[in-house]
C-alpha positions as CSV (number, residue, x, y, z in Angstrom):
1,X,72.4,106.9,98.8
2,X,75.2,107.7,100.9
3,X,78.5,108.0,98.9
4,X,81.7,106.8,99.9
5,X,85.6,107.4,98.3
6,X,85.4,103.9,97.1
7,X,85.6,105.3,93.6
8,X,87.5,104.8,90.1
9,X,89.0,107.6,87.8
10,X,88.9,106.8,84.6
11,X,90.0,109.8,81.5
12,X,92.4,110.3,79.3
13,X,94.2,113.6,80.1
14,X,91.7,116.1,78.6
15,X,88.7,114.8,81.1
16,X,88.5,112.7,84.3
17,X,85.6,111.1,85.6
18,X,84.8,108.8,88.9
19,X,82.6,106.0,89.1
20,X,81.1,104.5,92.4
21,X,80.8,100.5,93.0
22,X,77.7,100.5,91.4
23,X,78.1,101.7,88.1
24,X,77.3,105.3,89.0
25,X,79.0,108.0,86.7
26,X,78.9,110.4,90.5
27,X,81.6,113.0,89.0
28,X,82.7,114.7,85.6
29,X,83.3,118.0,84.8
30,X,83.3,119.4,81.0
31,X,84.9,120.5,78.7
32,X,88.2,119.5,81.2
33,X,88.9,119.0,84.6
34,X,87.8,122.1,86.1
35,X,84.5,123.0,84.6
36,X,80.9,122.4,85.4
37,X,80.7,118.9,86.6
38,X,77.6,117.8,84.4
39,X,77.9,114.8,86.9
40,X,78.1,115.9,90.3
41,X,76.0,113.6,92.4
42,X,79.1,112.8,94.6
43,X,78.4,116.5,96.1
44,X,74.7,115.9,95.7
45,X,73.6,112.6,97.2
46,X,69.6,111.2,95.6
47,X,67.7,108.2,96.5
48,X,67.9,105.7,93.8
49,X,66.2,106.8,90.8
50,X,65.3,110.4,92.1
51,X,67.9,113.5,91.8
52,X,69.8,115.3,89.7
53,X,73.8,115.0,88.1
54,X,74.6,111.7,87.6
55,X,74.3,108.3,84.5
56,X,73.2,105.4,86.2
57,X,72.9,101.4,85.0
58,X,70.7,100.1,87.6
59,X,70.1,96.4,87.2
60,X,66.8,95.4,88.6
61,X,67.0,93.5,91.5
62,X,70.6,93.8,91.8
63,X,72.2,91.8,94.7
64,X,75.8,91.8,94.0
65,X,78.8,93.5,92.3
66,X,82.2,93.4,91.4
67,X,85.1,96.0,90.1
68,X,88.1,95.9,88.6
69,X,90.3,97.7,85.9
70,X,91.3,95.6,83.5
71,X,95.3,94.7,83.9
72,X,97.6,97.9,83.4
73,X,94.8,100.3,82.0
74,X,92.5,103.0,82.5
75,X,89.7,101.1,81.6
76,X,87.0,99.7,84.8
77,X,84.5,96.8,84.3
78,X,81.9,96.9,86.7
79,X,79.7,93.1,87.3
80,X,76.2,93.4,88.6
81,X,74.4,90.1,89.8
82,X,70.4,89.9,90.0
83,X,68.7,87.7,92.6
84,X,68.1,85.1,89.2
85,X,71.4,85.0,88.3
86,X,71.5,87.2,85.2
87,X,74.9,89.6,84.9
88,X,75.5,92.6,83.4
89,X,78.9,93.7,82.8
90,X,79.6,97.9,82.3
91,X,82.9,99.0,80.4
92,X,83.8,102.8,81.2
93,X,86.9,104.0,79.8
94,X,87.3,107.5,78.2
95,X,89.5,107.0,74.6
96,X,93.2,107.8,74.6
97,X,95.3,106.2,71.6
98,X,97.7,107.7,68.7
99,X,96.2,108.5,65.7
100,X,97.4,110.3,62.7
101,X,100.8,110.3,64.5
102,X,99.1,111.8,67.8
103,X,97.7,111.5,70.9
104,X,94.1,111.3,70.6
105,X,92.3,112.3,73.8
106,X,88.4,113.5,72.4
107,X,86.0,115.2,75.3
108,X,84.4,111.5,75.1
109,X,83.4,108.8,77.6
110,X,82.3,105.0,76.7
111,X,80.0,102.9,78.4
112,X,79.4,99.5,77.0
113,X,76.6,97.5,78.7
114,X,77.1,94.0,78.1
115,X,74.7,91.4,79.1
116,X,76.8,88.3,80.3
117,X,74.3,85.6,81.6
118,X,70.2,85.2,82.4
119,X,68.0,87.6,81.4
120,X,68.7,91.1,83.4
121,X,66.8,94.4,83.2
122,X,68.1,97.4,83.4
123,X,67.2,100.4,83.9
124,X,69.5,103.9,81.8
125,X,69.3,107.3,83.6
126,X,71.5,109.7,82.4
127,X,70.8,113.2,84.0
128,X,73.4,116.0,83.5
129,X,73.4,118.9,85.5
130,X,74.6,122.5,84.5
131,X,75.9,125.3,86.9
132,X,77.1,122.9,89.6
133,X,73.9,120.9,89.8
134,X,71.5,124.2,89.8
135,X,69.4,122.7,87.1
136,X,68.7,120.3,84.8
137,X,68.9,122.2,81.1
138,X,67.0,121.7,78.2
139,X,67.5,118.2,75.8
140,X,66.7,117.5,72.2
141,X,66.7,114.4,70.6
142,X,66.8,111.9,67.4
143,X,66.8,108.5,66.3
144,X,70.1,107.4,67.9
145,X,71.0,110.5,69.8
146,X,70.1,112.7,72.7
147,X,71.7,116.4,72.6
148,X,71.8,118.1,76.8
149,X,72.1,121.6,76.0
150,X,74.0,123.9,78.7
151,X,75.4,127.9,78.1
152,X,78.9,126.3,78.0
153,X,78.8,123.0,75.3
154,X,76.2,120.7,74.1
155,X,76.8,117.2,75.4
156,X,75.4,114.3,73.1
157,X,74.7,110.9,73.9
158,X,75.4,108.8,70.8
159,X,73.8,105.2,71.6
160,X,72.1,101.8,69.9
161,X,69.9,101.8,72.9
162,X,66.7,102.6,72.8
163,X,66.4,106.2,73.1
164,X,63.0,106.0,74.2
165,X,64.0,103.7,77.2
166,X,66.5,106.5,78.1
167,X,64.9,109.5,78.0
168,X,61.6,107.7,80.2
169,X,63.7,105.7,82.2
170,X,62.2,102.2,81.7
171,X,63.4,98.8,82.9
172,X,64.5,96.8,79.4
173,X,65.4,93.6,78.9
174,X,68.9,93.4,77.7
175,X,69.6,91.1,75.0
176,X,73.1,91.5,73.7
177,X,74.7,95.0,74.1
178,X,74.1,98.2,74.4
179,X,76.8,101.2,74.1
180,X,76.3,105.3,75.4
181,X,79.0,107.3,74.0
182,X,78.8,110.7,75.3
183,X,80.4,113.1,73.5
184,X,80.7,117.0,71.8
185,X,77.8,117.8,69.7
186,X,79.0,115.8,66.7
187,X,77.4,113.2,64.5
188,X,79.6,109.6,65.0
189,X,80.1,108.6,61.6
190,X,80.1,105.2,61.9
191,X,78.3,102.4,63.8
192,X,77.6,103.3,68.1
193,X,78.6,100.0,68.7
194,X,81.6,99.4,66.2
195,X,83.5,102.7,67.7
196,X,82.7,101.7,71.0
197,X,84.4,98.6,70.5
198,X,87.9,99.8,68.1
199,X,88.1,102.7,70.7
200,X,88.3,100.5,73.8
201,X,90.8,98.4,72.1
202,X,92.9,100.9,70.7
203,X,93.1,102.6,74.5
204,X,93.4,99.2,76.0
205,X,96.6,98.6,74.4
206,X,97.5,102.2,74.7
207,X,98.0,101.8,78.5
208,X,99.4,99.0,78.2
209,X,101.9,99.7,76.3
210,X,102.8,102.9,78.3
211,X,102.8,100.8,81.5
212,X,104.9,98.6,79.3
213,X,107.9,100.9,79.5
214,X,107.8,102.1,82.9
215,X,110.7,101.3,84.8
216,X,108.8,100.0,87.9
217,X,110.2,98.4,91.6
218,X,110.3,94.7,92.3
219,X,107.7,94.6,94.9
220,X,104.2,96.1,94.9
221,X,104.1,96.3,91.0
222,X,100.8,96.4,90.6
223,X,100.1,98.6,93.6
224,X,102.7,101.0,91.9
225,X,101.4,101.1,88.2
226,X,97.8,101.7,89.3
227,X,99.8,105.0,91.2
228,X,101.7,106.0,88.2
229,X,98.7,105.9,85.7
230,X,96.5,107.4,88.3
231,X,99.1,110.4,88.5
232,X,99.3,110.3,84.6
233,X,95.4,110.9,84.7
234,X,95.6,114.1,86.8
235,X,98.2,115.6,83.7
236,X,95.9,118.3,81.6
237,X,97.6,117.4,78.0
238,X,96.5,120.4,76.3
239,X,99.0,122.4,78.0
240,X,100.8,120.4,80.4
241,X,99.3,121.0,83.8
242,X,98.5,118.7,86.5
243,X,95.9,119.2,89.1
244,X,96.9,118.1,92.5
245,X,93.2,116.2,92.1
246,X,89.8,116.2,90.1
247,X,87.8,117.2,92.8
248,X,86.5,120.6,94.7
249,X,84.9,120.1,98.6
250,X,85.3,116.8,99.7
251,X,86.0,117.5,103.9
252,X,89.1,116.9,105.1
253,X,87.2,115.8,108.0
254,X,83.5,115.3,108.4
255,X,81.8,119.3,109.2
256,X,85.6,120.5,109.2
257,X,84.6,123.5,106.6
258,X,87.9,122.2,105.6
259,X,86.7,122.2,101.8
260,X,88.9,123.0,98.7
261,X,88.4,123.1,95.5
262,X,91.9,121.1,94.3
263,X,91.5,121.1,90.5
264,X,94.2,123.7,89.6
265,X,98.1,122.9,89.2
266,X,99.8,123.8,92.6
267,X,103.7,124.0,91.7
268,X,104.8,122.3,94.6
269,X,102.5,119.4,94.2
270,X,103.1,118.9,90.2
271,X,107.0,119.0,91.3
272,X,106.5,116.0,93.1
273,X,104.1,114.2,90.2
274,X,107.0,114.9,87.8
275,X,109.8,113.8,89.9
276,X,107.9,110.3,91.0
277,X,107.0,109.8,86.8
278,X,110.4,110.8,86.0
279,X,111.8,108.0,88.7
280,X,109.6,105.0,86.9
281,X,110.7,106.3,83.6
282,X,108.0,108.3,82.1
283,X,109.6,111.2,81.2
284,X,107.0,113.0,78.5
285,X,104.6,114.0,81.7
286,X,107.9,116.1,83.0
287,X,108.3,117.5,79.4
288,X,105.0,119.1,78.8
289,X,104.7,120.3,82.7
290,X,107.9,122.1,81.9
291,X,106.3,124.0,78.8
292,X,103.6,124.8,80.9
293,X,106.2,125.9,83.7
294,X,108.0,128.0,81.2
295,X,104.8,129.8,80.2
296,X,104.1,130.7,84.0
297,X,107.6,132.2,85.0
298,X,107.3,133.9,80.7
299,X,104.0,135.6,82.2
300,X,105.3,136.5,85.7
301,X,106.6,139.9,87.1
302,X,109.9,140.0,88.5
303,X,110.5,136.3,89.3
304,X,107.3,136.5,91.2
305,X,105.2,133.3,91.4
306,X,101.9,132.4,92.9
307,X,101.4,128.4,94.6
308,X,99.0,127.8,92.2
309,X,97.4,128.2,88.4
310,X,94.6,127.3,86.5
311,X,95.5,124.5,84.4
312,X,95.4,126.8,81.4
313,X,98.1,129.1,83.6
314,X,95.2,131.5,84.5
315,X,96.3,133.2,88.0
316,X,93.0,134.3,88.6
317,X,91.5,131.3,90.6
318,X,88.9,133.4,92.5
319,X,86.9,131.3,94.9
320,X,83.0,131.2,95.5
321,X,80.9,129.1,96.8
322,X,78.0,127.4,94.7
323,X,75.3,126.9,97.3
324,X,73.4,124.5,94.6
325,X,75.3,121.5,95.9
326,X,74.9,120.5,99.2
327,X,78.0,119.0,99.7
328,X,79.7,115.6,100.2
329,X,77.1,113.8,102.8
330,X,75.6,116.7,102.6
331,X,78.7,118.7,104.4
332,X,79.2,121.9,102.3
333,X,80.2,124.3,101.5
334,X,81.0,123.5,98.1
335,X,83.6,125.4,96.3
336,X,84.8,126.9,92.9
337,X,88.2,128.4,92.9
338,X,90.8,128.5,95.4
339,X,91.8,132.0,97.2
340,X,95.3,129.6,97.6
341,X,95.9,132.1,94.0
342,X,96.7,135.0,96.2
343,X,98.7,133.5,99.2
344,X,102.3,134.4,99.3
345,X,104.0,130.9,99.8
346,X,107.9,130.8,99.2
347,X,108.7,127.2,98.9
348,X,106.9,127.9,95.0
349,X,110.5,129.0,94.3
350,X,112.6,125.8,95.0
351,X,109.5,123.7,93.8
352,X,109.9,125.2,90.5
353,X,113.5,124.8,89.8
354,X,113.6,121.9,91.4
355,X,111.0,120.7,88.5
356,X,113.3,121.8,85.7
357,X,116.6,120.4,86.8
358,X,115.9,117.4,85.3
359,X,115.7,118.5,82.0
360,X,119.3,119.8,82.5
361,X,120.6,116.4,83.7
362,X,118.0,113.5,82.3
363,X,120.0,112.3,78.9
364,X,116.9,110.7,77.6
365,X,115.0,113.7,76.9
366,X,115.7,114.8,73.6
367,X,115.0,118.5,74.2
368,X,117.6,119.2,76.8
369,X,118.2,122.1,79.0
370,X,120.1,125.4,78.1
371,X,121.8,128.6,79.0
372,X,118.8,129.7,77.6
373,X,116.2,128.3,80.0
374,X,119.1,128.5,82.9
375,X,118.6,132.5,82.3
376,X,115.0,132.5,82.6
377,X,115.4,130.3,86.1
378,X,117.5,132.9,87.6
379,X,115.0,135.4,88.6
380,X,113.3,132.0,90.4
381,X,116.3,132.4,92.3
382,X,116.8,136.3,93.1
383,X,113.2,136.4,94.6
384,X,114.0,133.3,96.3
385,X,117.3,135.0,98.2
386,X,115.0,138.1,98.5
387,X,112.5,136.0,100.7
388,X,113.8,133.3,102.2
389,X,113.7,135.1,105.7
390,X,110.4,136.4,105.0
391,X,106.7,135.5,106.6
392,X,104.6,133.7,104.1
393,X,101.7,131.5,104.6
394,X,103.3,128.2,104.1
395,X,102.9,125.1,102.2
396,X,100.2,123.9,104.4
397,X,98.2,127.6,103.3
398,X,96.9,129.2,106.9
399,X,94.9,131.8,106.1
400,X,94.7,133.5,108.9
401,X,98.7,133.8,110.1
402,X,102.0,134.3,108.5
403,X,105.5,133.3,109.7
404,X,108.8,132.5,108.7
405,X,108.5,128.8,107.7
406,X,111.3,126.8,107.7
407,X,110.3,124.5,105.1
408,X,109.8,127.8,102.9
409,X,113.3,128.6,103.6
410,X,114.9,125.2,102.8
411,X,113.1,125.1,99.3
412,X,114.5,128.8,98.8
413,X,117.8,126.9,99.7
414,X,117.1,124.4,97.3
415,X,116.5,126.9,94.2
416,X,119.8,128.2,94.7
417,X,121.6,125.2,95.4
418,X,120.3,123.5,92.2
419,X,120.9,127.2,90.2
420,X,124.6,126.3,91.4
421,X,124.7,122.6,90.1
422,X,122.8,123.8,87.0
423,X,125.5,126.5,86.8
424,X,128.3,124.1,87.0
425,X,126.7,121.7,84.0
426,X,126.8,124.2,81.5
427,X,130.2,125.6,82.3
428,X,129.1,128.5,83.7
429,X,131.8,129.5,86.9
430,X,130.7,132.6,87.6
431,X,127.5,132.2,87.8
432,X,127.5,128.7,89.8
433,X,130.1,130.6,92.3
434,X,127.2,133.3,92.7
435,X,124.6,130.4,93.1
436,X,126.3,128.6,95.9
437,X,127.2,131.4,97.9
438,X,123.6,132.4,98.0
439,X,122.5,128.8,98.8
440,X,125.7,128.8,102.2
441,X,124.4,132.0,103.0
442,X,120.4,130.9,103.1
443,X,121.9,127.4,104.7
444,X,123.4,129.1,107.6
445,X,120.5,131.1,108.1
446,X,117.8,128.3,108.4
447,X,120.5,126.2,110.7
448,X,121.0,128.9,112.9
449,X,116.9,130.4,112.7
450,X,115.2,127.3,112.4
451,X,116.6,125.2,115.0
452,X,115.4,124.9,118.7
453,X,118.5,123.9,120.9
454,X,116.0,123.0,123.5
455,X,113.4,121.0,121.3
456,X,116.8,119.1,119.9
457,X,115.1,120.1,116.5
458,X,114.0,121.9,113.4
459,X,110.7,123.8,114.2
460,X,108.1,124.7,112.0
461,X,109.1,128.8,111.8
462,X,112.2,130.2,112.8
463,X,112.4,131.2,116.7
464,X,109.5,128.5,116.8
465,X,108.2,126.2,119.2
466,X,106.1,124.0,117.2
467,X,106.8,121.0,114.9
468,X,105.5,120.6,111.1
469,X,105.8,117.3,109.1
470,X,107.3,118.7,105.9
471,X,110.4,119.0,107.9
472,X,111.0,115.7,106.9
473,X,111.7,116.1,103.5
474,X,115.6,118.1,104.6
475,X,117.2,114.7,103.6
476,X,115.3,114.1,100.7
477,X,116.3,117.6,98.9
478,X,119.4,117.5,100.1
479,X,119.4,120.1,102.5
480,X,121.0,117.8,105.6
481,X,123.1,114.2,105.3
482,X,121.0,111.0,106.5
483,X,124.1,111.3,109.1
484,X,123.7,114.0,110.2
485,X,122.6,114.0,113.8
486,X,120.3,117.7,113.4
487,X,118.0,114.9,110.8
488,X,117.9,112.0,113.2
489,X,117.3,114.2,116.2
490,X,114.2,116.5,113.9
491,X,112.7,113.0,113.1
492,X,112.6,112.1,117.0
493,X,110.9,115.1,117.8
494,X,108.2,114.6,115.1
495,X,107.5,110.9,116.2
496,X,106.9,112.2,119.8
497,X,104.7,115.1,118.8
498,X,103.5,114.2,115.5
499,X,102.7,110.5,115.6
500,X,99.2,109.3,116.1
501,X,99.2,105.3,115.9
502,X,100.7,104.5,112.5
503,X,100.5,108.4,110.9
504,X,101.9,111.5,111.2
505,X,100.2,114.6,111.4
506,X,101.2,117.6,109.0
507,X,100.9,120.0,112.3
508,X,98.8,119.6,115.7
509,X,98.8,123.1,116.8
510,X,95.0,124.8,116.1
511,X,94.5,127.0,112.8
512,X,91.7,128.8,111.3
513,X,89.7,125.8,111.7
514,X,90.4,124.4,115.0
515,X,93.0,121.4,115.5
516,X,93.5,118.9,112.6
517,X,91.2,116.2,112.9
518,X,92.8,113.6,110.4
519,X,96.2,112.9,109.1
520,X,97.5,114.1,106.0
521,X,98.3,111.2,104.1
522,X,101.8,111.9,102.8
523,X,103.0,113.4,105.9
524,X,103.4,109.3,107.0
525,X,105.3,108.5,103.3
526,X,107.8,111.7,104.1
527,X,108.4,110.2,107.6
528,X,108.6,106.8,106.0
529,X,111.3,108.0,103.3
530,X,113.1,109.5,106.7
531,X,113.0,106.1,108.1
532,X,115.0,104.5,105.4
533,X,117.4,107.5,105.2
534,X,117.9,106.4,109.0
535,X,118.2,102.9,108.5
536,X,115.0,102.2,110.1
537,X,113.9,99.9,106.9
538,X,111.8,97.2,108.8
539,X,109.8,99.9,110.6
540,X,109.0,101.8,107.1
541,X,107.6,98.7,105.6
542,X,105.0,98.0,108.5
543,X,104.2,101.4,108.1
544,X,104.1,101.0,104.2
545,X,101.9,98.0,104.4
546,X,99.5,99.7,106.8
547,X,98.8,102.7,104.2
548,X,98.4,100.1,101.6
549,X,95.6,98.5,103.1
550,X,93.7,101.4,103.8
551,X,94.0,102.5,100.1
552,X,90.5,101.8,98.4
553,X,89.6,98.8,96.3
554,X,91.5,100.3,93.4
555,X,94.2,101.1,95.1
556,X,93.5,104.7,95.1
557,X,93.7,107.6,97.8
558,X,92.5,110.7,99.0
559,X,94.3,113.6,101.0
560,X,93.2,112.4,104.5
561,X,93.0,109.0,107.0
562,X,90.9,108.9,110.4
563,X,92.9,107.5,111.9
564,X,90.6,105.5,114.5
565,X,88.5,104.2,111.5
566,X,90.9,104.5,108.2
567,X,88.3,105.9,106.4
568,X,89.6,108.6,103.7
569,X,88.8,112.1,103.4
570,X,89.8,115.3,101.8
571,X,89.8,115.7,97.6
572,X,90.3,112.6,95.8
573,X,92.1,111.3,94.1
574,X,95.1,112.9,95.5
575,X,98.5,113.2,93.6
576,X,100.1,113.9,96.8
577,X,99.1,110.6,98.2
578,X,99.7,108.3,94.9
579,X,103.2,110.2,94.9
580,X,104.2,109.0,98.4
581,X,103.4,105.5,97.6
582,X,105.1,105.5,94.9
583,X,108.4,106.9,95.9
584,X,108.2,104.4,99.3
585,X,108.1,101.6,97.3
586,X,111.2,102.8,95.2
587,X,113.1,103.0,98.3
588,X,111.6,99.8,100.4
589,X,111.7,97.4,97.5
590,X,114.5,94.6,97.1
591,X,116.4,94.9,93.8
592,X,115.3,93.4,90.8
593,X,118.6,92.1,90.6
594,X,118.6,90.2,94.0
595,X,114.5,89.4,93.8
596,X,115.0,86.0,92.5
């Protein structure tokens, strides 16, 4: 069974989980995004009904199916046809509603198994894994229950099946309905079937009603609210964080070695989450990131801040490899932490004040920024003028050189530059004098480092050759006017050395691993925001519209394209990605008020 990205997320901010066309359960970690994925046959491919990590609905003699979420939700419904005619329709949704004047998000997922016409068998095999798919672990069992029992947490199944059928794996016929609620090791207190059914519609109109108030673009609504509750997904609400995805190892290329493990909260990449969420209105994903924010620079020395955190805010992300998985189509290795932790990257500086300025501005958040949380940003910015002529290792992470990257240095600009404004809001002269001094003096020192006279452009590093795709993103933090002919000359220069059909590469030249092999998704939004800034609107949309249709069936997208064959690669689903199409569509769509 060869697995594709064709996936679905479905969770509820405390755990995330992806389901293939089929039914498949082929990924979820417990007790939160990034632990032991007791479901990890998308690493570990099996021939059908053989193998290890993964809950399967197989209908017997299946010969067709059909997915879709339901309108607005987190919630998939997966159709199977048989070769008779009988359908079988699967409900997975993991329960998020308020209750007792909160956000309920349990360590729970649903599967309802509904029979919809003939007679269909189906077959139930639910086989969690422990210590990345090493083993199978030890089950108990009772009348409506199954308890898989792993070091870390018991996981129980909580079902009106027959448990018998489960744990043997036999084809049934299904009469009416059947529910799996898997769950922490606690007794459900009322009827499988009743709390399968309240929960789904208590989440149902959850998400709904959150999509409800999203302030969303005129064109490619549905395209955009499938991004914006995607992104919502990726949040950790316990404390805040959001992973960049909910994956670890999937190739950025087929036998690239290219393989991360991506479910931690970069800084940079939850600045960009916060600012798309905050642009369509929901504002409450910015406010707990901020907490969480706030607790990082509490807990660092001196101002200092690493690229990424656990989402608990652990800095210790030490990476192994778990040689128990063979890898996405078999292409390992597979790996568990990121050594990203103890990279020195600079642009972590602007990223992070860049995240908070909001708060200071944004009248509809009811806790608002301070002088306060203003003093606690202001060692951000002295290690941000302390390094912004210093090597680092970049935001694309090279392990194996440092220079001084431009981008690095314009995000340092950025840190200072919004110190200044932040400054100037609360009344404080001084100290927004001090602030945009530092941010001229960094300015003129990237314009006069960072620019190639002969190239006619910005370069990757200062006194560089090369070009790097994050370049263009000067307009959209304000570092260079659209008009300004440095920003319309950079952009040239990246379509001549960057462009590869309808994408732009993040960089060309060869790294640790050899030349880049696919484009990085969101390098082709930045250039298509730098289009628009230009003017260039009808050659963003074709652009636009060509991402779009190489999104999945769901809408949904990894971190890479092929561009030859479209096909996705790299961790999935990717914030990065889901951010770019949402912010394009801001900027590409007619106004509401002109629509019709």
């Amino acid at each position: 069974m060869k697995h594709s990205l064709d996936l679905a997320l479905i969770g509820n901010c405390q755990v995330g989980a992806l389901i293939d066309t089929q039914a498949e359960i082929v990924w979820y970690c417990l007790p939160r995004f990034d632990g032991d994925p007791v479901f990890c046959s998308l690493l570990q491919e099996h021939e059908l009904g053989e193998g290890l990590g993964y809950c399967s609905i197989e209908l017997v003699d299946q010969v067709a199916s059909e997915q879709d979420y339901l309108a607005n939700s987190a919630v998939l419904v997966t159709q199977m046809t048989d070769s008779r005619g009988g359908v079988v329709e699967v409900t997975d949704f993991a329960p998020r509603f308020l209750q007792y004047g909160r956000i309920y998000t349990p360590i729970m997922l649903v599967r309802q198994v509904r029979r919809l016409h003939g007679t269909p068998r189906i077959v139930i095999r639910v086989r969690p894994a422990r210590n990345y798919g090493a083993e199978r672990g030890e089950y108990t069992y009772g009348s409506h229950h199954i308890r898989y029992v792993s070091p870390y947490m018991v996981l129980r199944l909580s079902t009106d099946a027959s448990v018998t059928a489960i744990l043997q794996e036999l084809p049934v016929v299904l009469d009416d309905e059947v529910n799996l609620v898997f769950g922490p090791d606690e007794t459900v207190q009322e009827s499988v079937s009743e709390l399968a059914r309240r929960f789904k519609a208590e989440t149902l109109a959850y998400w709904q009603e959150w999509v409800r108030d999203l302030g969303i673009p005129f064109e490619w609504q549905d395209e955009v609210i499938r991004a914006a509750i995607t992104l919502k997904l990726n949040a950790f609400e316990d404390t805040g964080a959001i992973a960049a995805a909910l994956t670890t190892s999937i190739p950025e290329a087929p036998d690239s070695g290219r393989n991360w493990d991506y479910r931690y909260c970069w800084l940079r990449d939850a600045y960009f989450v916060v600012n798309a969420l905050n642009r369509l209105g929901a504002t409450k994903t910015m406010e707990r990131y901020l907490r969480y924010l706030v607790n990082v620079v509490a807990g660092s020395d001196g101002g200092y801040l690493q690229p990424v955190y656990g989402i608990d805010g652990n800095g210790n992300l030490e990476e192994k490899e778990m040689p128990s998985l063979q890898g996405y189509r078999g292409m390992g290795p597979v790996r568990v932490g990121n050594q990203a932790c103890l990279q020195v990257q600079h642009d972590v500086y602007g990223s992070a004040v860049l995240a908070v300025t909001h708060v200071f501005f944004d009248h509809r958040l009811m806790q608002r920024g301070d002088v306060p949380l203003f003093q606690r940003l202001e060692p951000l910015g002295e290690m941000a003028i302390r390094v912004h002529d210093q090597p680092d290792a970049g935001l694309w992470e090279l392990r194996g050189s440092r220079r001084v990257h431009t981008f690095s240095s314009i995000m340092c600009w950025a840190a200072c530059d919004r110190l200044a404004k932040i400054a100037e809001r609360l009344g404080l002269r001084e100290r927004a004098a001090y602030w945009e001094a530092q941010a001229q003096r960094i300015h003129e020192t990237v314009c006069r480092r960072g620019w190639n006279e002969e190239k006619k452009s910005f370069t990757a590093a200062f006194e560089g050759e090369t070009l790097d795709a994050s370049l263009l993103l000067m307009h959209d933090v304000g570092f260079l006017a659209a008009d300004d002919p440095r920003f319309a000359a950079t952009v040239a220069a990246i379509e001549r050395e960057l462009r590869r059909g309808d994408y732009i590469f993040r960089y060309v030249e060869e790294d640790d691993f050899g030349a880049p092999q696919n484009a990085f998704i969101v390098c082709t939004y930045w250039y298509i925001y730098a289009l628009v800034a230009l003017g260039r609107t009808e050659e963003a949309r074709r652009l636009f519209e060509n991402l779009l249709a190489h999104h999945n069936r769901h809408g949904l997208m990894a971190e890479h394209v092929d561009v030859a064959t479209g096909e996705q690669w790299g961790n999935f689903v990717q914030t990065y990605s889901m951010v770019g199409l949402i912010n394009a569509a801001i900027r590409l769509s007619k106004r509401w008020d002109t629509a019709f």
